[in-house]
RODO-2510 file (C-alpha; in nm, 4 decimals, decimal comma):
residues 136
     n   res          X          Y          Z
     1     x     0,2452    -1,9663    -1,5292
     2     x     0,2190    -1,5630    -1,5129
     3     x    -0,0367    -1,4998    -1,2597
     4     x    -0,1666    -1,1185    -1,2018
     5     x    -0,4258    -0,9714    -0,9990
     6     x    -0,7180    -0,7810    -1,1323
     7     x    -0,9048    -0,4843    -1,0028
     8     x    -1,2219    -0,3233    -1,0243
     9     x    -1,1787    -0,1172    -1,3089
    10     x    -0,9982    -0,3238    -1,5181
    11     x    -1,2785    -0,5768    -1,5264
    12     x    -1,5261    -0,2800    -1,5920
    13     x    -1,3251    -0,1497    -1,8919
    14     x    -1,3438    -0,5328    -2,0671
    15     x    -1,7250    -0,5453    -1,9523
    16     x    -1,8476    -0,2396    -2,0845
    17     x    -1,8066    -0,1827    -2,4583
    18     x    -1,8516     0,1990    -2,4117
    19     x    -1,5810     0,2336    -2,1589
    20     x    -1,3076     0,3985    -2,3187
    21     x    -1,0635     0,1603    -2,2194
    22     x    -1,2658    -0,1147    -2,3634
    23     x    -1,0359    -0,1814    -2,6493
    24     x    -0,7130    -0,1778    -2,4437
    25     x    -0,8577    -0,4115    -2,1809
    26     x    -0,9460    -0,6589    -2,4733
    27     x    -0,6352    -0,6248    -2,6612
    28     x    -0,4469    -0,7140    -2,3186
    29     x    -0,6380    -1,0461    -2,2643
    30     x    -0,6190    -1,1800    -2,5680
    31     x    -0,2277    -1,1617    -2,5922
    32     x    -0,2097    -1,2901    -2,2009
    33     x    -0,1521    -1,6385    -2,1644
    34     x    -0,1356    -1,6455    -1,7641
    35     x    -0,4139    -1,6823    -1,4940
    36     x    -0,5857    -1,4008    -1,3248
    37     x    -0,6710    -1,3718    -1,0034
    38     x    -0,9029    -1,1434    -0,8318
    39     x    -1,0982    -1,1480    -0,4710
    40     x    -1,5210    -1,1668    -0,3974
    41     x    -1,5061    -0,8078    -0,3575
    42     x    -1,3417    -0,7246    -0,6795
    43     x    -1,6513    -0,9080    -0,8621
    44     x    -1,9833    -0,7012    -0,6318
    45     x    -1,7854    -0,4347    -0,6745
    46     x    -1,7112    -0,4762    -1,0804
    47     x    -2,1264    -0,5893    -1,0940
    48     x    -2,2277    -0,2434    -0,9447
    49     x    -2,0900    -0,0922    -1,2886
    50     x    -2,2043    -0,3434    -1,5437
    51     x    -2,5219    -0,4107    -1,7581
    52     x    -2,7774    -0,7359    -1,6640
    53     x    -2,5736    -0,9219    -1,9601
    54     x    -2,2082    -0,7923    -1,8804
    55     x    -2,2595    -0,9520    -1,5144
    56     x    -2,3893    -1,2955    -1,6280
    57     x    -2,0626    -1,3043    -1,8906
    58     x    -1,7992    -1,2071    -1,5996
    59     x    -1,9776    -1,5002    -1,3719
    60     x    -1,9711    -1,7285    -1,6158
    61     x    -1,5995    -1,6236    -1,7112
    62     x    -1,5070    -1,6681    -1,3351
    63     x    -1,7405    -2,0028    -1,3202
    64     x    -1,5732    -2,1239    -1,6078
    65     x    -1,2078    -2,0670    -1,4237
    66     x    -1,0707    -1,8418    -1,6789
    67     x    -1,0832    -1,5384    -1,3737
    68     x    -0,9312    -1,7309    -1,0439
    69     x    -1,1957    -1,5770    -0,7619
    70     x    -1,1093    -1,5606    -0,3707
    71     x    -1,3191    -1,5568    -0,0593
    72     x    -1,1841    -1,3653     0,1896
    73     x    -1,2184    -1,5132     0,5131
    74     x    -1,3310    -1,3738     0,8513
    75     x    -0,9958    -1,4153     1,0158
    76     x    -0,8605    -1,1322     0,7524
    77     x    -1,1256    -0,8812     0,8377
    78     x    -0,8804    -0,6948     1,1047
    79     x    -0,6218    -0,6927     0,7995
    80     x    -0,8804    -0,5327     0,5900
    81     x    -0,9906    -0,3363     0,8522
    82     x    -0,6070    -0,2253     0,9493
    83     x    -0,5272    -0,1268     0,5683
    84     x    -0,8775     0,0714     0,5433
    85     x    -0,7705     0,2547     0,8259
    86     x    -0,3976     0,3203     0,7625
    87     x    -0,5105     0,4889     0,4173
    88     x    -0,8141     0,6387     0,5303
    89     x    -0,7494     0,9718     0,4062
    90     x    -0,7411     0,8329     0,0372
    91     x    -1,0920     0,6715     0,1035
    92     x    -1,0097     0,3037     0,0105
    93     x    -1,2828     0,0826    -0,0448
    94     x    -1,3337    -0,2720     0,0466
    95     x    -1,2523    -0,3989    -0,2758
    96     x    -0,8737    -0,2344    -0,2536
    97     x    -0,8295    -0,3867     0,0769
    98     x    -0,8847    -0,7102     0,0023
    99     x    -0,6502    -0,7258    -0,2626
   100     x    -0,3483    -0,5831    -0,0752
   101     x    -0,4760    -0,8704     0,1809
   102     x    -0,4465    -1,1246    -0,1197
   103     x    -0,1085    -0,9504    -0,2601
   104     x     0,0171    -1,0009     0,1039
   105     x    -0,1015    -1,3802     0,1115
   106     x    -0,0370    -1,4776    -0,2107
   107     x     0,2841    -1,3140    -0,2791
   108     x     0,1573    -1,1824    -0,5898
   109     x     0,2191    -0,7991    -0,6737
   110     x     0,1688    -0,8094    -1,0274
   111     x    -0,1979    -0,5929    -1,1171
   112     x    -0,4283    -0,4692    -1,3610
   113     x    -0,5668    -0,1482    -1,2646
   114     x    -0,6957     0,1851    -1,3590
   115     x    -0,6324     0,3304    -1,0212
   116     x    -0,2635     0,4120    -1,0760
   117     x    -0,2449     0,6343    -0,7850
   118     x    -0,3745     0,4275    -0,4705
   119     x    -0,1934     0,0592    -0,6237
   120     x     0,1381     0,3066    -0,6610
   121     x     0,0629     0,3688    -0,2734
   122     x    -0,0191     0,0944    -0,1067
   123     x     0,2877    -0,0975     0,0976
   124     x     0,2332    -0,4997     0,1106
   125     x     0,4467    -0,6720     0,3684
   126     x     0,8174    -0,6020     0,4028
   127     x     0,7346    -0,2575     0,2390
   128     x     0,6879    -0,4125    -0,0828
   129     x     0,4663    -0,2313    -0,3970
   130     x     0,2419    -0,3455    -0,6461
   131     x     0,3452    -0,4054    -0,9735
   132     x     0,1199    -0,1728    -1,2273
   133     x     0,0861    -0,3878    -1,5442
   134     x     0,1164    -0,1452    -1,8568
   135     x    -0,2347    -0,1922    -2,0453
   136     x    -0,3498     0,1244    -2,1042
***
């Protein structure tokens, strides 16, 4: 089964119907037939940007186990911690760093995201990249 992670914004373009990547983001998940994957960050972070209504709907989507959702433990703060500070300059949020923790856990590179330019960046272990899904 195709398994990609998901960031921030493109959960907010599929939650808000005035984004203006609302269309694309729909268009992409009903053609995917895989699982995504996301961390606890991802979704307080995605909340911040969405109407009362739009957060119930991504909850229940994630309840439901349609959006696979994973708790970073306490033992990967000082990975989280290490990747904030090695790309400090570009102001990475909490959010980014726990999915280059997952990527680096999981194995999985593969990603939905609006924010070409850090994803392009980021190095998982052995030097390895992200994978920018084409969705736009």
């Amino acid at each position: 089964m195709d398994r990609l992670l998901v960031d921030t914004g493109f959960l907010v373009a599929y939650g808000r119907a005035a984004d203006p990547l609302h269309t694309k983001a729909g268009a992409f998940l009903r053609s995917f037939t895989g699982a995504l994957v996301t961390v606890a960050p991802v979704i307080v972070e995605t909340c911040f940007f969405l109407d009362m209504r739009a957060k119930q709907l991504l909850l229940e989507w994630a309840h439901e186990g349609s959006l696979a959702v994973v708790d970073v433990p306490v033992a990967a703060y000082p990975d989280l911690s290490a990747t904030l500070g090695k790309y400090a300059s570009r102001k990475v949020d909490l959010a980014d760093a726990a999915l280059v923790w997952l990527a680096g856990e999981s194995g999985l590179r593969r990603i939905l995201t609006v924010d070409r330019g850090d994803f392009s960046l980021f190095r998982l272990k052995g030097g390895r990249r992200f994978e920018l899904i084409d969705w736009m």
